[in-house]
VOFIVEX-281694 format. One record per residue: residue in one letter; y, x, z of N, C-alpha, C in turn. Coordinates in nm, 3 decimals, m for minus. Layout:
BEGIN
  resn      n_Y      n_X      n_Z     ca_Y     ca_X     ca_Z      c_Y      c_X      c_Z
     a        Y        X        Z        Y        X        Z        Y        X        Z
...
This chain:
BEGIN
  resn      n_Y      n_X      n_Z     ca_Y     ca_X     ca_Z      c_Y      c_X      c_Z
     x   m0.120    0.082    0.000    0.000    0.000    0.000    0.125    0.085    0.000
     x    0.174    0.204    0.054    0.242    0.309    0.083    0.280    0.293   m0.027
     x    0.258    0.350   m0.157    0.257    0.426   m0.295    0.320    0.291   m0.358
     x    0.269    0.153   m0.305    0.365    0.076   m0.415    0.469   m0.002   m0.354
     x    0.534    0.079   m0.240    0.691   m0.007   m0.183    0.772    0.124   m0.209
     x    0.861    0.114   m0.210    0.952    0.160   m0.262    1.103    0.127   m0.165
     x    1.200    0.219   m0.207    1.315    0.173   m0.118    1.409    0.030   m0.198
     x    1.391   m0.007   m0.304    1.423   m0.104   m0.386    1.384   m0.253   m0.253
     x    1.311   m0.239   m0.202    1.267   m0.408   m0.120    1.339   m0.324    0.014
     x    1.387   m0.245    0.053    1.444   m0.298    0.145    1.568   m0.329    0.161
     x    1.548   m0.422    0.323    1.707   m0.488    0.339    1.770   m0.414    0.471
     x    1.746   m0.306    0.503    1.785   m0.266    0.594    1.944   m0.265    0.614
     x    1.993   m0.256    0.486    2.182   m0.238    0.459    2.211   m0.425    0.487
     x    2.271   m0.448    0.581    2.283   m0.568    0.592    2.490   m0.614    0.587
     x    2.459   m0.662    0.402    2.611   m0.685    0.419    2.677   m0.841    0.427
     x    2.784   m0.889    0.372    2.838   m1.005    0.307    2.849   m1.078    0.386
     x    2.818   m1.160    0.392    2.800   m1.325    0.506    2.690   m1.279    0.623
     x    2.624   m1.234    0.596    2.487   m1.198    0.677    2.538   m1.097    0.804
     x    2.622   m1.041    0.721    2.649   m0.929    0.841    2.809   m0.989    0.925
     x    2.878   m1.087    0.873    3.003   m1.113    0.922    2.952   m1.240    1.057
     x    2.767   m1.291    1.049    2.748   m1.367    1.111    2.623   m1.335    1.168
     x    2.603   m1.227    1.157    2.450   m1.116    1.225    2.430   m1.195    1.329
     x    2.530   m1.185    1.456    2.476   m1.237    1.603    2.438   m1.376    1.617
     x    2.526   m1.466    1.534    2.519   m1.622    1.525    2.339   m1.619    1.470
     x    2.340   m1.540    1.315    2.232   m1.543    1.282    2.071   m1.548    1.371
     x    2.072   m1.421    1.445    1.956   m1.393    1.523    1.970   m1.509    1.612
     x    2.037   m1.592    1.667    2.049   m1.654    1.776    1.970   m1.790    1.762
     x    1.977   m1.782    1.607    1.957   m1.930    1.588    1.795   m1.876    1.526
     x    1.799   m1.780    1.486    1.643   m1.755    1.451    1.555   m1.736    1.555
     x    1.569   m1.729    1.687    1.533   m1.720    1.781    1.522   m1.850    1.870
     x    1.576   m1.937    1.760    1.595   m2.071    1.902    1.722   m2.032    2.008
     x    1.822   m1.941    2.011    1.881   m1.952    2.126    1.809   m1.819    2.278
     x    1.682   m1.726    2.215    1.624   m1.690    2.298    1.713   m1.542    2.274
     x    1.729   m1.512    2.210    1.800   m1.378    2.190    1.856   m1.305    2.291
     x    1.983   m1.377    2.279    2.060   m1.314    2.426    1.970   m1.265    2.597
     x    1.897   m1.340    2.582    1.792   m1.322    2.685    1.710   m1.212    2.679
     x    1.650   m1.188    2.557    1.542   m1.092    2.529    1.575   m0.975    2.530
     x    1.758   m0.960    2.423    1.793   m0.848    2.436    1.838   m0.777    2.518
     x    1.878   m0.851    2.640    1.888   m0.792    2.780    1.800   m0.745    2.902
     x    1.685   m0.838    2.828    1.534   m0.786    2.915    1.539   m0.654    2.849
     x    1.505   m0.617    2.704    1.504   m0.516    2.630    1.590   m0.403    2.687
     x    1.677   m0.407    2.720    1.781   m0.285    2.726    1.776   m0.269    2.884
     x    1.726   m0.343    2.968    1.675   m0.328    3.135    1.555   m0.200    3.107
     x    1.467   m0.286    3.014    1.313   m0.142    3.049    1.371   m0.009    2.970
     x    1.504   m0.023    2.925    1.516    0.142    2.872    1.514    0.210    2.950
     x    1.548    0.143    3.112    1.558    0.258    3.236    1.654    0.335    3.201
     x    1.763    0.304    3.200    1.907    0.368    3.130    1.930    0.408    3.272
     x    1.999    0.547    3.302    2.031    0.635    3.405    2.158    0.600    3.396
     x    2.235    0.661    3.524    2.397    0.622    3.512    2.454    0.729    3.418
     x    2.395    0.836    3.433    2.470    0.984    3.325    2.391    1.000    3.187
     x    2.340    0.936    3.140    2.294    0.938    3.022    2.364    0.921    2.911
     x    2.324    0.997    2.830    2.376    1.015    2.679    2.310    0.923    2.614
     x    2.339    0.825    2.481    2.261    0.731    2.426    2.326    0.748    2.285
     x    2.238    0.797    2.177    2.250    0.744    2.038    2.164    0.654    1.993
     x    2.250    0.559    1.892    2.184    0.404    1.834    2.182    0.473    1.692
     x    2.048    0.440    1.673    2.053    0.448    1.528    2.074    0.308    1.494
     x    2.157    0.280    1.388    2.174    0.134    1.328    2.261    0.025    1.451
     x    2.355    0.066    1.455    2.436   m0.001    1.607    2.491   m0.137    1.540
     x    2.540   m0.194    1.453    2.533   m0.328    1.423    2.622   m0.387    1.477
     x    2.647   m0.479    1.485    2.779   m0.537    1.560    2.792   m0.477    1.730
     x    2.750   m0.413    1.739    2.782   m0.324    1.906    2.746   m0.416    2.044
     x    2.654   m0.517    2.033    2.609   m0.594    2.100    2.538   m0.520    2.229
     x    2.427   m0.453    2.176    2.358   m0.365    2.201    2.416   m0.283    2.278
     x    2.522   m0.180    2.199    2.600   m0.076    2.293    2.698   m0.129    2.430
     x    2.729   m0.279    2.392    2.787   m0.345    2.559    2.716   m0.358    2.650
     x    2.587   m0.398    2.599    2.488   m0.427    2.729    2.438   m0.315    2.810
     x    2.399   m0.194    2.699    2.366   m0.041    2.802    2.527   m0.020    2.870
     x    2.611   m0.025    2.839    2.742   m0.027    2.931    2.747   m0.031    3.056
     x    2.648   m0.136    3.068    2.651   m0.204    3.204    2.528   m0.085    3.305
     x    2.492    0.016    3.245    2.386    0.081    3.370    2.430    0.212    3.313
     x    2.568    0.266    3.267    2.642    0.380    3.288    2.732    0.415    3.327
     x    2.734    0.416    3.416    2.846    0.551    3.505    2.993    0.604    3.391
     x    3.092    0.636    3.450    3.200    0.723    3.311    3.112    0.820    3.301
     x    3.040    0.898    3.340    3.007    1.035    3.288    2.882    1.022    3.199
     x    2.853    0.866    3.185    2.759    0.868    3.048    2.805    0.782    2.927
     x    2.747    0.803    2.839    2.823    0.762    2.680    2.726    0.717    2.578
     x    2.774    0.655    2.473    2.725    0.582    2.362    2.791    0.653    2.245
     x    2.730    0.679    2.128    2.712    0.720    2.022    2.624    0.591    1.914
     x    2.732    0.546    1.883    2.619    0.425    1.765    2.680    0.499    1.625
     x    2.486    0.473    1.526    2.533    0.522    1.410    2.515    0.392    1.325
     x    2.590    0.378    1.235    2.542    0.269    1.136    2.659    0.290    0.991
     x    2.586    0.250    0.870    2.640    0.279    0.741    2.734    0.138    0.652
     x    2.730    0.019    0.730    2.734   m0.087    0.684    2.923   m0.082    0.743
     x    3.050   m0.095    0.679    3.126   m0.123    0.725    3.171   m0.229    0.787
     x    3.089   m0.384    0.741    3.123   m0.439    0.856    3.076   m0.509    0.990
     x    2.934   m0.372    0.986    2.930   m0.385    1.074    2.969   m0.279    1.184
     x    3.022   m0.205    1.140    3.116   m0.105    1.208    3.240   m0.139    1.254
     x    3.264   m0.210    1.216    3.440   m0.290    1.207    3.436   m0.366    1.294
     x    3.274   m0.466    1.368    3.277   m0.539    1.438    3.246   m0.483    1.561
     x    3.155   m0.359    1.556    3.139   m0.280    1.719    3.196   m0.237    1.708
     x    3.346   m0.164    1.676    3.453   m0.137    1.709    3.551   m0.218    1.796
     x    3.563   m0.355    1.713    3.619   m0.421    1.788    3.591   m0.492    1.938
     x    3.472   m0.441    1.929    3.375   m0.516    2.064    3.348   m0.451    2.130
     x    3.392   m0.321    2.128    3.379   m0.236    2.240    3.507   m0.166    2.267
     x    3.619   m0.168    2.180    3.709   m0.086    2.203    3.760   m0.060    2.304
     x    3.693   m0.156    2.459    3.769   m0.166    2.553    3.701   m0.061    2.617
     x    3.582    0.020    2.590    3.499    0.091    2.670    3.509    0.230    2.590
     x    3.560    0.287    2.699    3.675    0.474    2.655    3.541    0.583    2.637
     x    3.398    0.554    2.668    3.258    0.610    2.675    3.179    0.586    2.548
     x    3.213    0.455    2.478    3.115    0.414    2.337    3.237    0.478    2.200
     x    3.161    0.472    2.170    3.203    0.514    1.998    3.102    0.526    1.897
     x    3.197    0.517    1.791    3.088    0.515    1.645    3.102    0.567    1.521
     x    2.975    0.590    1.452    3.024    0.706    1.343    2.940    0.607    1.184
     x    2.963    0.615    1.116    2.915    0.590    0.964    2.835    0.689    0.920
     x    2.704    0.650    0.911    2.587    0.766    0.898    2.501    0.751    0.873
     x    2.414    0.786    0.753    2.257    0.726    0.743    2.205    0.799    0.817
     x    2.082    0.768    0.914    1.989    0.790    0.977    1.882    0.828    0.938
     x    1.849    0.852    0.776    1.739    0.886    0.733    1.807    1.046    0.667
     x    1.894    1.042    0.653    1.957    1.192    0.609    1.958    1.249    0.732
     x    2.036    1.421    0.695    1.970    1.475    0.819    2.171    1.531    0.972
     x    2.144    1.503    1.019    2.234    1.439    1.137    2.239    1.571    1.217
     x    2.382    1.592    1.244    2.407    1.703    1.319    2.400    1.712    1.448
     x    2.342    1.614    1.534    2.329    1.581    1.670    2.176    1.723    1.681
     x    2.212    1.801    1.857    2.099    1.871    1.827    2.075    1.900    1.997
     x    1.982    1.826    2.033    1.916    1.843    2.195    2.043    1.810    2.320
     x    2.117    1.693    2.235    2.265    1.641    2.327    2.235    1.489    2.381
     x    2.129    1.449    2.361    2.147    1.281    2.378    1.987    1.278    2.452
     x    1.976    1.214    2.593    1.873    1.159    2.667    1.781    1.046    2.637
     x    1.875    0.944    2.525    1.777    0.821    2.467    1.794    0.803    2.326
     x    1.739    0.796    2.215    1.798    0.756    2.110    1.676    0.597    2.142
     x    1.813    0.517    2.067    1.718    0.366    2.072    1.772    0.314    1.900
     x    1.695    0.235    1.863    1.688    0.177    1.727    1.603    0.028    1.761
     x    1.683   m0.080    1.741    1.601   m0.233    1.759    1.633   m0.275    1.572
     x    1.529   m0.321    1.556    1.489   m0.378    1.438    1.542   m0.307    1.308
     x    1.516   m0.197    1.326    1.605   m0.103    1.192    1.477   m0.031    1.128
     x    1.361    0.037    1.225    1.277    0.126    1.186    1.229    0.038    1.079
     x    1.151   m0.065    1.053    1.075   m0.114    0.951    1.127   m0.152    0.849
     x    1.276   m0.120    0.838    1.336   m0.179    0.742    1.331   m0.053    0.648
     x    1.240    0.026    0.642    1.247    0.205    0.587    1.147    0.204    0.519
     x    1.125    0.273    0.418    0.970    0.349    0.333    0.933    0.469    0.440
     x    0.825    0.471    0.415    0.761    0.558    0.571    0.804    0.728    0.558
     x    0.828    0.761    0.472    0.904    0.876    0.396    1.023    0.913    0.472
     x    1.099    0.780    0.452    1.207    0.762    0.579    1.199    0.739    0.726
     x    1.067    0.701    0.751    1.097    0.635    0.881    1.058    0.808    0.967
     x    0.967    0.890    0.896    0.955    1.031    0.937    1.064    1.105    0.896
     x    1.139    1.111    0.870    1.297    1.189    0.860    1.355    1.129    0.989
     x    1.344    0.985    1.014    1.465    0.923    1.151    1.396    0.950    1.256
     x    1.250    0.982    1.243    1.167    1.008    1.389    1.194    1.138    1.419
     x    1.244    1.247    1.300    1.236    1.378    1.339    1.384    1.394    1.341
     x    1.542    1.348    1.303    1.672    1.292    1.363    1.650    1.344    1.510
     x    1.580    1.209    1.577    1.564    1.163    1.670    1.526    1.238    1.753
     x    1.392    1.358    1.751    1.371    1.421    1.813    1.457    1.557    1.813
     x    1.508    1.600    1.722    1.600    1.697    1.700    1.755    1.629    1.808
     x    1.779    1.543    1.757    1.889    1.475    1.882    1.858    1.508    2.029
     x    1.744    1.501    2.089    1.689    1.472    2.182    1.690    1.593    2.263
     x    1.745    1.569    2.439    1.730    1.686    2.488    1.534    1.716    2.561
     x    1.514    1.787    2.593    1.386    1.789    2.655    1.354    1.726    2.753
     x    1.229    1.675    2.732    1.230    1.507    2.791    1.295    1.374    2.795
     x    1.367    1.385    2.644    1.439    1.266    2.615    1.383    1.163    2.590
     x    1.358    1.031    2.556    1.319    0.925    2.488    1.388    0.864    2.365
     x    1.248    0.861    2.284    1.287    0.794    2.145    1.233    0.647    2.160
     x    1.334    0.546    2.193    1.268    0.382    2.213    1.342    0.324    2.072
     x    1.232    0.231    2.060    1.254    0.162    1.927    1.197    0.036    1.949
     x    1.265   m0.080    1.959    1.245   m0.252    1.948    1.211   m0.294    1.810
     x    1.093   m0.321    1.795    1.058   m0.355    1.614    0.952   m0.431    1.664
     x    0.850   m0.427    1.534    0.726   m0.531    1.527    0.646   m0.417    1.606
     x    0.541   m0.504    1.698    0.402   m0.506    1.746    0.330   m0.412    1.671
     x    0.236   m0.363    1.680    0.129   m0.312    1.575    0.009   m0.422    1.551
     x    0.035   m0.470    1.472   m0.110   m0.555    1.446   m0.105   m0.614    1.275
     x   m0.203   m0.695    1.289   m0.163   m0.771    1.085   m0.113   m0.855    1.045
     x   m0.007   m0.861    0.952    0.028   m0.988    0.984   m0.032   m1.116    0.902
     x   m0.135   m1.076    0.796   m0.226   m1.150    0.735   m0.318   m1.143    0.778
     x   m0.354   m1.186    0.927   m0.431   m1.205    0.999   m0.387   m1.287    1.114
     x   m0.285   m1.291    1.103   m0.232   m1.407    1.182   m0.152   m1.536    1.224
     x   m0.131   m1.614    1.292   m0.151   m1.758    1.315    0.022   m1.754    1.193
     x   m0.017   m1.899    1.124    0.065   m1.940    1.009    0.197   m1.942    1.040
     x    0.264   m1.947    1.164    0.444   m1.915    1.185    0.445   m1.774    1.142
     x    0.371   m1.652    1.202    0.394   m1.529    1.194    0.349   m1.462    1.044
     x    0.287   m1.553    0.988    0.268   m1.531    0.849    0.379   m1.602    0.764
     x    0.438   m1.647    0.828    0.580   m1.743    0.707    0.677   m1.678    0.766
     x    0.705   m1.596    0.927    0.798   m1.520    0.916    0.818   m1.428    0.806
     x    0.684   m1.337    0.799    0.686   m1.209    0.751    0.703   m1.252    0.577
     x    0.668   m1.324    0.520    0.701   m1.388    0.399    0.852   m1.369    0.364
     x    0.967   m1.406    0.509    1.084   m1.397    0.508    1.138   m1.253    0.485
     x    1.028   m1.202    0.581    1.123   m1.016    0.608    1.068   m0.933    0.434
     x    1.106   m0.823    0.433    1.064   m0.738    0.361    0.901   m0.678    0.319
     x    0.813   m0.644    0.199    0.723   m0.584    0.244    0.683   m0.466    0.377
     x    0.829   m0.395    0.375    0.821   m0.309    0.477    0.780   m0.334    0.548
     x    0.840   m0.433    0.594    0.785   m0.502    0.770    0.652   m0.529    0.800
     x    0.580   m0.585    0.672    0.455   m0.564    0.690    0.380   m0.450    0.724
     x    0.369   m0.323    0.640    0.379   m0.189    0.635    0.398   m0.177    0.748
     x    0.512   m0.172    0.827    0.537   m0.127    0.951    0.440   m0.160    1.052
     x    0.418   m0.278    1.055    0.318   m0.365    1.181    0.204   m0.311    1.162
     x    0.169   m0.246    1.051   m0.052   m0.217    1.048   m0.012   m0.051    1.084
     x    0.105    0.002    1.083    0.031    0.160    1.146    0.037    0.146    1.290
     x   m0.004    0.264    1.319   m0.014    0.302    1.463    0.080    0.367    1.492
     x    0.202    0.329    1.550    0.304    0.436    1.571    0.260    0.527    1.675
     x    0.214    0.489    1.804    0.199    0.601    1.885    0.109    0.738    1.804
     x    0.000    0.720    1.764   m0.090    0.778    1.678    0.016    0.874    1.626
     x    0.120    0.831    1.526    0.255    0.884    1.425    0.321    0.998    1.525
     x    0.346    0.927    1.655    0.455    0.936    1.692    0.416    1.059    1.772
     x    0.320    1.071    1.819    0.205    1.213    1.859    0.249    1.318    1.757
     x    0.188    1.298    1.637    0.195    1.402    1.578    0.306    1.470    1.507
     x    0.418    1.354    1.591    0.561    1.432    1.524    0.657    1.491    1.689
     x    0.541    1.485    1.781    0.608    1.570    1.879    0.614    1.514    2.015
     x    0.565    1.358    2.033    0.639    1.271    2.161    0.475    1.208    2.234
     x    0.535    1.165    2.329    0.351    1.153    2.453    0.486    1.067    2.521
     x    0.371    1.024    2.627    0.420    0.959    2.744    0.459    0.835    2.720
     x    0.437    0.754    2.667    0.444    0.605    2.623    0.473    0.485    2.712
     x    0.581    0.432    2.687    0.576    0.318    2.768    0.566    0.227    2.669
     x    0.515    0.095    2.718    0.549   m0.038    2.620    0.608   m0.152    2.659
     x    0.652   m0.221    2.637    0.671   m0.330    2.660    0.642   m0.450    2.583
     x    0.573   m0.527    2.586    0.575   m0.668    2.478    0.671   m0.822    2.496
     x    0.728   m0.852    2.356    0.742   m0.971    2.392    0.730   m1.028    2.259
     x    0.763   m1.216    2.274    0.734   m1.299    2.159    0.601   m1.310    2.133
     x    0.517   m1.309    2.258    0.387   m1.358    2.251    0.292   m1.217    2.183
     x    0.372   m1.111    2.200    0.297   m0.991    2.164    0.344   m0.908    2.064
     x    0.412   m0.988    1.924    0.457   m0.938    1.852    0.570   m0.892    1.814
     x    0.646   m0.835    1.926    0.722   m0.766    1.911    0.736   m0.686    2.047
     x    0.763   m0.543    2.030    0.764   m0.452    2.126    0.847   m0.342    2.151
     x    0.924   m0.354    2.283    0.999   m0.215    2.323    0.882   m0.106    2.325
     x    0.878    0.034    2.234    0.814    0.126    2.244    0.905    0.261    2.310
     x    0.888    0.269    2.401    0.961    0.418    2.420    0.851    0.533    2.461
     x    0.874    0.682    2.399    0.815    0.810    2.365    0.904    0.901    2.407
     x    0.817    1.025    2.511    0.914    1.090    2.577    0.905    1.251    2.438
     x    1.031    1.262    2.429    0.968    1.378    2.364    0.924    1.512    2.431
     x    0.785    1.576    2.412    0.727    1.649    2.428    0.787    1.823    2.399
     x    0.729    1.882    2.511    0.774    2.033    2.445    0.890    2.036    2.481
C-alpha cells in the first residue's frame, strides 16, 4: 500500500473555510466532545512547570493555551505550522501569553531546533504524511529533543480500519488514504528503531484514538 499513496491525497495543509472554522469544525464532529478530550489530552502530557514545548502543526493555538495553564514564566511554547491562517489565528489567541510564539515551517523539512525542547507534541497532523515524511518529523523531533525528552503525538489508534464496526469505516472514507496507512503500522515498533523507549499510552474514543508519548532514548 506504501508505494501507491503519494503526497497528492494528502490534506494535511488545511486552508479556506476549513481552516477560518477549524475549532467550530472539530466540535461539531465530535458531538460537542472535543473541548473535553483535548484537555484530558494535554493533562497526560505531564507538562512540568519549566518545560520547553514544540508543536508541530499548532493550528489555531488552542492547544498551545491549554499547556499554558501547567507552565511556570520560565517555560515556553514554540508552535510550528505552514498554513497562514492558521497562524494568524494562534497569534491572535495567544498574544496575551509573553512565553508562546510561532514560526511558519514545514515539519517534514529539516528544522534548526537541536536538543532545546523537553516535549515535542503533534495532535492529528502525523497521519496526514506519506511515511517518507512521517520519518523525517520523527527524526525533527528527536533532534529537537533534549535527553530524555518526549515525542507525544494524538492521532489514530493502531488497528484496521477495514475491519471495523461501520461508523469507523465511514469515518475513515472521510479522512485521507493516509489515515488509513497510519492506523495498520506499529508506531512503537517505528518509533524504537528511530531512537525512543519508554512508552506511555493513553486511549480514547472507545480505543481509537490515542495519546502516544516516547521518551527519547540515548
Amino acid at each position: 500500500m506504501e508505494q501507491q499513496l503519494d503526497r497528492s491525497v494528502s490534506k494535511v495543509e488545511v486552508t479556506g473555510f476549513e481552516a477560518r472554522n477549524y475549532d467550530l469544525l472539530m466540535n461539531l464532529i465530535t458531538a460537542g466532545t472535543y473541548p473535553f478530550f483535548i484537555r484530558r489530552a494535554v493533562r497526560e502530557m505531564d507538562i512540568r512547570p519549566q518545560d520547553a514545548i514544540l508543536i508541530f502543526g499548532s493550528g489555531t493555538g488552542r492547544n498551545a493555551c491549554l499547556m499554558t495553564r501547567y507552565l511556570s514564566t520560565e517555560g515556553r511554547i514554540l508552535g510550528l505550522d505552514i498554513g497562514p491562517e492558521m497562524l494568524e489565528q494562534a497569534e491572535r489567541r495567544c498574544r496575551h501569553l509573553s512565553n508562546v510564539a510561532f514560526e511558519k515551517r514545514r515539519i517534514e523539512e529539516p528544522l534548526p531546533y537541536e536538543a532545546e525542547f523537553d516535549k515535542v507534541f503533534m495532535a492529528f497532523v502525523l497521519h496526514g504524511f506519506v511515511q517518507e515524511d512521517r520519518l523525517r518529523i520523527i527524526a525533527n523531533a528527536r533532534r529537537a529533543l533534549r535527553p530524555g525528552g518526549e515525542f507525544i503525538f494524538l492521532d489514530y489508534a493502531h488497528f484496521d480500519p477495514a475491519q471495523s464496526p461501520w461508523p469507523v469505516r465511514f469515518a475513515f472514507r472521510l479522512e485521507c488514504p493516509l489515515a488509513t496507512d497510519f492506523a495498520r503500522r506499529d508506531w512503537e515498533a517505528i518509533l524504537r528503531e528511530e531512537g525512543f523507549g519508554a512508552f506511555r499510552t493513553y486511549r480514547h474514543y472507545f480505543g481509537y484514538v490515542r495519546l502516544l508519548a516516547a521518551r527519547k532514548q540515548g
